[in-house]
N, CA, C and O of each residue as an XYZ file, in Angstrom:
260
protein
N     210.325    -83.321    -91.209
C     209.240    -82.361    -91.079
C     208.963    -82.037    -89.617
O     208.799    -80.882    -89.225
N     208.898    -83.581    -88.481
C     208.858    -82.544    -87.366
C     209.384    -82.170    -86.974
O     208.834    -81.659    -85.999
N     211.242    -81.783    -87.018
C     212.302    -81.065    -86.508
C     212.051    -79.635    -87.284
O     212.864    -78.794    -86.900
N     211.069    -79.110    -88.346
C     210.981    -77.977    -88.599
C     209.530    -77.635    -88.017
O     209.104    -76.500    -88.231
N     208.930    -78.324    -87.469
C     207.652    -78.092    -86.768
C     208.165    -77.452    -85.233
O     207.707    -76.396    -84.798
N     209.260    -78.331    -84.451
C     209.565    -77.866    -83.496
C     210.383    -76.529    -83.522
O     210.443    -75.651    -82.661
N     210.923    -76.605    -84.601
C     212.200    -74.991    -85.010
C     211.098    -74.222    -85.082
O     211.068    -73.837    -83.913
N     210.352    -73.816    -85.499
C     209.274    -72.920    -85.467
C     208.369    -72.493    -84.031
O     207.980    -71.340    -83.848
N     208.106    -73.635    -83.046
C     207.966    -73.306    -81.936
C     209.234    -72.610    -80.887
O     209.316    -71.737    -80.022
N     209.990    -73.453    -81.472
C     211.449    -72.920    -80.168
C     211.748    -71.042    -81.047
O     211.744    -70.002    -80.389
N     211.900    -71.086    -82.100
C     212.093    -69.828    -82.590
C     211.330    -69.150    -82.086
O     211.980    -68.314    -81.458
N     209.541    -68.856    -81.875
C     209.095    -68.141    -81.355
C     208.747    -67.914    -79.856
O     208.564    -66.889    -79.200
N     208.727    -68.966    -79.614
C     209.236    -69.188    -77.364
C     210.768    -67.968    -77.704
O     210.895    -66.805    -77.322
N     211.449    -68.573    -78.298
C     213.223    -68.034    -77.547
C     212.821    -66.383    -78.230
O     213.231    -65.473    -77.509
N     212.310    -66.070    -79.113
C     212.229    -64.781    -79.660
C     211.258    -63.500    -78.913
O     211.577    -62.311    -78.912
N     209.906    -64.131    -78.241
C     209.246    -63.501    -77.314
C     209.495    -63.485    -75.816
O     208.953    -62.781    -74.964
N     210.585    -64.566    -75.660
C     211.057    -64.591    -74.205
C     212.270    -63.354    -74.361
O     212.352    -62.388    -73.603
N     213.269    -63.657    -75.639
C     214.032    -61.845    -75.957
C     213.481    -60.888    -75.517
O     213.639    -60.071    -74.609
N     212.667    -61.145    -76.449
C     211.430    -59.327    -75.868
C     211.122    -59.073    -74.604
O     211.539    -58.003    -74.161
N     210.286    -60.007    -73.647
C     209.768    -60.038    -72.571
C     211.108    -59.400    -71.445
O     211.031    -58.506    -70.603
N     212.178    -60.182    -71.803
C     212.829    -59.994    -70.425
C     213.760    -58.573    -70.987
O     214.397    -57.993    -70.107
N     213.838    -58.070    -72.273
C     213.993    -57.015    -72.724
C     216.079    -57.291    -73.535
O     216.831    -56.449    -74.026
N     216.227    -58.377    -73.367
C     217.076    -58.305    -74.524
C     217.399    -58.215    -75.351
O     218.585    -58.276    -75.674
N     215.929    -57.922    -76.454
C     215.772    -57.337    -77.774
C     214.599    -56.579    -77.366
O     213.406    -56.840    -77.212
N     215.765    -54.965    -77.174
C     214.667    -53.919    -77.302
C     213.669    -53.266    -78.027
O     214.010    -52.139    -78.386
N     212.462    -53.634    -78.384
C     211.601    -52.829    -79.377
C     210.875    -52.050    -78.470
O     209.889    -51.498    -78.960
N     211.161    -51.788    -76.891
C     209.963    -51.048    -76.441
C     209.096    -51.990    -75.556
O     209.003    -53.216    -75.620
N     208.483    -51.114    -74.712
C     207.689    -52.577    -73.634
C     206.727    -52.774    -74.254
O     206.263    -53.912    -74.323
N     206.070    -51.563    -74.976
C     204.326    -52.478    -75.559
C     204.686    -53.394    -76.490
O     203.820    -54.167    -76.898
N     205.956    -53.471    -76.968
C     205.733    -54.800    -78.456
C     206.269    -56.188    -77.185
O     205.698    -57.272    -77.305
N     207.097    -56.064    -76.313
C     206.945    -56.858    -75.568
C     205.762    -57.553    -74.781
O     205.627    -58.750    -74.527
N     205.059    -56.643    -74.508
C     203.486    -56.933    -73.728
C     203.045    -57.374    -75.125
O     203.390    -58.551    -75.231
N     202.397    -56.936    -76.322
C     201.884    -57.622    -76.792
C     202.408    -59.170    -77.461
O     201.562    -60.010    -77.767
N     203.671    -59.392    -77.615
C     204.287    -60.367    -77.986
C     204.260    -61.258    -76.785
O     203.981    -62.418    -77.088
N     204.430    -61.092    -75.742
C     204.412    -62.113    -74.620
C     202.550    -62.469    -75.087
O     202.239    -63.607    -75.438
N     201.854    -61.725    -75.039
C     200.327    -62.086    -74.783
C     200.068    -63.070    -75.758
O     199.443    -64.108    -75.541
N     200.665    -62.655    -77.073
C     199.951    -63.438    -78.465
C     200.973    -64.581    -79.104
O     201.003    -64.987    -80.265
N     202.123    -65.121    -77.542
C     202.796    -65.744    -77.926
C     202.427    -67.143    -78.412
O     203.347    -67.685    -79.023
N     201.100    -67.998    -78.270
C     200.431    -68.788    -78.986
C     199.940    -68.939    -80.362
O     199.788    -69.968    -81.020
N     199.628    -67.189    -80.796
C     198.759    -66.888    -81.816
C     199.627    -66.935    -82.617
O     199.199    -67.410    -83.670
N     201.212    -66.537    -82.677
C     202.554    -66.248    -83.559
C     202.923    -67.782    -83.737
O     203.542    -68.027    -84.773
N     202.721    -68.568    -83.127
C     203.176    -69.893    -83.280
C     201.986    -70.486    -83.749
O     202.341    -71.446    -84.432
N     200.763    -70.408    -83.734
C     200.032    -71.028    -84.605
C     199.421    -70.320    -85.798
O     199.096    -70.861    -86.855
N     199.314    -69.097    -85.501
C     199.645    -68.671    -87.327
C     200.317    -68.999    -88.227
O     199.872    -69.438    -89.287
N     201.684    -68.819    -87.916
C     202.315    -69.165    -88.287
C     202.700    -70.699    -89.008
O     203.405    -70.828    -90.009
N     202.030    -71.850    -88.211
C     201.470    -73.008    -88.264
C     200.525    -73.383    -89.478
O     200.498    -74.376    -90.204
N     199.858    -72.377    -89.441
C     198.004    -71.980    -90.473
C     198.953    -71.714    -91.943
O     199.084    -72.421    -92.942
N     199.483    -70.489    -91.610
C     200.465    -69.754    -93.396
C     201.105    -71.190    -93.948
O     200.817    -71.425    -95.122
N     201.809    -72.038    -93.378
C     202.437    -72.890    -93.890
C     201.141    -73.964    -94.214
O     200.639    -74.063    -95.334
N     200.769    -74.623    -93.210
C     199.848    -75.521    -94.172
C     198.970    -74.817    -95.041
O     198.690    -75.565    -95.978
N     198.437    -73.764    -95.144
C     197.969    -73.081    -96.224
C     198.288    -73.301    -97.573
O     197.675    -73.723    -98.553
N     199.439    -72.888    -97.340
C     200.859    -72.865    -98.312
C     200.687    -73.743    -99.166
O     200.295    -73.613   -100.326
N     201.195    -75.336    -98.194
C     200.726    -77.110    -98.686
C     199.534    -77.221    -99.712
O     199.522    -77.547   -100.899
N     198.217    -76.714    -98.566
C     197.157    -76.626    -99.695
C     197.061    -76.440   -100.872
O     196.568    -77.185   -101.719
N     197.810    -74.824   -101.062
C     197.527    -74.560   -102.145
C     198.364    -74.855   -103.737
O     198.185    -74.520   -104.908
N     199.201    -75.555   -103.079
C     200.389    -76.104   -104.032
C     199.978    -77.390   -103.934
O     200.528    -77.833   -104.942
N     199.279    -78.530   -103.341
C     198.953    -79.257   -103.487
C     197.062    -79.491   -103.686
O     196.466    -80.538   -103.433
N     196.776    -78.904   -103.919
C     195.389    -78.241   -104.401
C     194.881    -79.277   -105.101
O     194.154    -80.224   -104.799
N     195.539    -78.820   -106.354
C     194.885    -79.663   -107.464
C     195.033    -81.641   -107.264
O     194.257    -82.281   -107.974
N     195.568    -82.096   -106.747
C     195.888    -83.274   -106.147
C     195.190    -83.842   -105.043
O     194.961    -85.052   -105.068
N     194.837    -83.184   -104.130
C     194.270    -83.569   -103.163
C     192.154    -83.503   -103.376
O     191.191    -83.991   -102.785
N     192.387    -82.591   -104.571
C     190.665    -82.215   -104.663
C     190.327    -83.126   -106.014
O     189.222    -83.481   -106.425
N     191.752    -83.405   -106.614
C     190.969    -84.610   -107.701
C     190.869    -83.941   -109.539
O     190.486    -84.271   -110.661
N     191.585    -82.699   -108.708
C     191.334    -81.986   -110.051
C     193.034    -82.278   -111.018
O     193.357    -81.446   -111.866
N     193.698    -83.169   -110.816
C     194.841    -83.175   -111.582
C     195.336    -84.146   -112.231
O     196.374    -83.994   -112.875
């Protein structure tokens, strides 16, 4: 589990550093904003998945199963 905790950080470091220095061209504003919210993409992203956990483990953890 934490070698897919870290794949998820290095994926989005190596994917907004693409953008930034412009080796994956989408244009400079998706670069500017992707460099800015490069925290927010890695911990959202973070949030959707344990979400995820929650809700598939829901009934188990609240007592209801």
């Amino acid at each position: 589990m934490l070698i897919w905790a870290v794949t998820i950080l290095i994926f989005w470091n190596v994917t907004v550093d693409n953008l930034v220095s412009g080796r994956i061209n989408l244009g400079s504003g998706v670069a500017e904003i992707a460099g800015a919210l490069r925290w927010f993409l890695v911990a959202g992203t973070y949030l959707i998945i344990a979400g995820l956990i929650f809700v598939r483990w829901m009934d188990f953890w609240l007592g209801r199963g």
